[in-house]
N, C-alpha and C positions, 0 to 999 in steps of 0.2 A: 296216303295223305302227305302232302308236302312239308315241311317245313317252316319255321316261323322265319327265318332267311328267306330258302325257296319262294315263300308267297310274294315276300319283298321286291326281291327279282322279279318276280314271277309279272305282278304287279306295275312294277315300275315301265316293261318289256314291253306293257300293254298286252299281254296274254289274257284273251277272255276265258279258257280254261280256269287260270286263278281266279277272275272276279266270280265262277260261277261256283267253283269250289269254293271260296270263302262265306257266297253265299247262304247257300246250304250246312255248311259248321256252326252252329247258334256258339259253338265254344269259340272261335275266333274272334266275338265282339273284345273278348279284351285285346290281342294281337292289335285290332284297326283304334282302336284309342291306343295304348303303346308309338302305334305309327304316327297318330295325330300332335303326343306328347314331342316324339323323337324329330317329326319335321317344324316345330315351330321352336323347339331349343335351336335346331341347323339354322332357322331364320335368323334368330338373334345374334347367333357366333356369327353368321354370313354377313351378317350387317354388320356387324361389327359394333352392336349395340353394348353399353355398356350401363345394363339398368341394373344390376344386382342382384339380389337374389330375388327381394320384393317385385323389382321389374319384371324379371324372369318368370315368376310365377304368377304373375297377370297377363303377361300377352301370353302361358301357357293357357292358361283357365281361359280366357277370350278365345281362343284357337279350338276348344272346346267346345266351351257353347256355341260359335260359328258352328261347329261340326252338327250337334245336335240339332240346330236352328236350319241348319242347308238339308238334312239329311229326313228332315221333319216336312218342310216345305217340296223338297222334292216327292215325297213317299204322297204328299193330298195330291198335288198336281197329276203327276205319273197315274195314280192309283184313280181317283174323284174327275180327274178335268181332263184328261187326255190318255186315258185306258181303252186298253184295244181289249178283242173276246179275251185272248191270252196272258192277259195283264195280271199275274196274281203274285202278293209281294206284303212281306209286313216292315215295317219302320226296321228292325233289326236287321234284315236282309240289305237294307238301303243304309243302313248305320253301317255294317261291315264294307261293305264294297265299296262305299265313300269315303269309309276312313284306307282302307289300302289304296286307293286312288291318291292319296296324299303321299304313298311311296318315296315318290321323284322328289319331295319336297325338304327329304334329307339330304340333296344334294345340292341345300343351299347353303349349304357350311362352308365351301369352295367359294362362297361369294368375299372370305377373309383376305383369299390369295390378293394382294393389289391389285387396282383397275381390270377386277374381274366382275367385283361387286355386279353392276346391273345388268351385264350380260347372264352371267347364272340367273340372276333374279327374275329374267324377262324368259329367258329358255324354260325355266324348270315349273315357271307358271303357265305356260304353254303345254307344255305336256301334263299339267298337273290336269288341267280342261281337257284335255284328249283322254285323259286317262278317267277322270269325272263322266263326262259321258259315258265310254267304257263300260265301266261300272253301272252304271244310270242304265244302260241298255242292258247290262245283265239281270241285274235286280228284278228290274219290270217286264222280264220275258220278253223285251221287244224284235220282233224279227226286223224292223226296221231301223237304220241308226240315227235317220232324219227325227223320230218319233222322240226319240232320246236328248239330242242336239234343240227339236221344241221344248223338253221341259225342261231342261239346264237352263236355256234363254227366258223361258217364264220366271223360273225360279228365281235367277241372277234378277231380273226388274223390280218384284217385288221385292227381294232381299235389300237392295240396294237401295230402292224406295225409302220401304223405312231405315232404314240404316241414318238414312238424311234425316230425318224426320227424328230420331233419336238425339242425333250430333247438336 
């Protein structure tokens, strides 16, 4: 068993190895919240946000529930609307992998360096969806990655939907 580093890397590297080991450890759900906490403090030092500590722990708690809310959404879709024979996955399998899927997203702290801000910010959200799928595809046993890339795209519609609908 790797490492709570190792998996990071691991993770970040986009190695399905780790997303599928993670899987399978029911003890790494805390490890992938840890990484959920640790990339959205990197967001705010990267931004160069200067919310406090009250701020700080609202867009942590928000980064959170996104996580539960994507990780919830993705697990009916995947599981209910677009399962293959080999589809077999609980909400925790899809909580871990998507939270170490957020890996890359402690390297938005680098967005402090001057006139680096939205360059990191656009690169590490790119990978962070590379890595999202990743994960998505391991979770849900999909031997396809297209299969994975359709529930991330459902998911993202609907999330974002309400999201509006919220605002």
């Amino acid at each position: 068993m790797a490492t709570f580093g190792d998996r990071i890397v691991g993770a970040a590297k986009l190695r399905v190895a780790t997303y599928e080991e993670v899987e399978h450890d029911s003890g790494a759900t805390g490890q992938a919240l840890a990484i959920v906490v640790l990339a959205s403090v990197a967001a705010s030092v990267g931004a160069g946000a200067h919310l406090g500590l009250a701020g700080l722990l609202r867009g942590t708690l928000t980064s959170i529930l996104s996580w539960f809310i994507w990780a919830a959404l993705t697990y009916f879709i995947g599981t209910k609307i677009l399962a293959t024979r080999s589809t077999r996955a609980t909400w925790g399998e899809l909580l871990r992998t998507t939270g170490f899927a957020a890996s890359p997203g402690i390297l938005r702290i680098l967005g402090i360096i001057p006139f680096t801000g939205a360059l990191v910010f656009f690169v590490v959200a790119i990978w962070m969806l590379i890595a999202f799928v990743l994960a998505v595809q391991a979770a849900l046993d999909y031997d396809n990655i297209w299969r994975a890339v359709a529930v991330c795209f459902v998911g993202w519609v609907i999330y974002v939907t309400f999201g509006i609908f919220i605002m």
